[in-house]
ZAZA-569172 format. One record per residue (C-alpha): residue in three letters; y, z, x. Coordinates in steps of 0.2 Angstrom, whole numbers, always signed. Each point is the difference from the previous one (the first is absolute). Layout:
N
aa, y, z, x
ALA, Y, Z, X
...
This chain:
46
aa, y, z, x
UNK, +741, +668, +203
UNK, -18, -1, -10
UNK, -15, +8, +10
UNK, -5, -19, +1
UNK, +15, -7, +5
UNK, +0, +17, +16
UNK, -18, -7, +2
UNK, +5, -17, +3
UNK, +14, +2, +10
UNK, -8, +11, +10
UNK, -14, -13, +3
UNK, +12, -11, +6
UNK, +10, +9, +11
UNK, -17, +9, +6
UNK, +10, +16, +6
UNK, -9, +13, +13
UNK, +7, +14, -13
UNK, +6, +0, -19
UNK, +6, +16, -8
UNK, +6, -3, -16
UNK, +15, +9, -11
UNK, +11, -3, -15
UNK, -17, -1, -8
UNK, +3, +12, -15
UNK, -12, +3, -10
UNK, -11, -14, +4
UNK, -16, +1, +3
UNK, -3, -4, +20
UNK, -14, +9, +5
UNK, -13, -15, +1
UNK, +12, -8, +12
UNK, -7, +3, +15
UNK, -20, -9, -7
UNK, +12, -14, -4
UNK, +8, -2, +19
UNK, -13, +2, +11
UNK, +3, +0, +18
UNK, +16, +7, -4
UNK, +6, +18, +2
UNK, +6, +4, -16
UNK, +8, +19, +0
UNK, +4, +6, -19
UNK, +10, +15, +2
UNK, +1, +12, -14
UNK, +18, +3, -5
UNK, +10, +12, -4
């Protein structure tokens, strides 16, 4: 899944909470500007 395709689905399914994973080595930092009114949590991994 894209950064837009997260984005849109997240839109859509409007969730209290997204924490994204399996994200790699894309870039996902501006993820939470792009979902306001979402909690989005990055988590640094390991």
């Amino acid at each position: 899944m894209t950064v837009e395709q997260c984005v849109h689905a997240a839109q859509v399914i409007q969730p209290k909470v997204l924490i994204p994973y399996h994200f790699s080595q894309t870039d996902i930092s501006g993820l939470p500007m792009q979902l306001p009114g979402i909690d989005v949590r990055l988590r640094a991994l390991q």
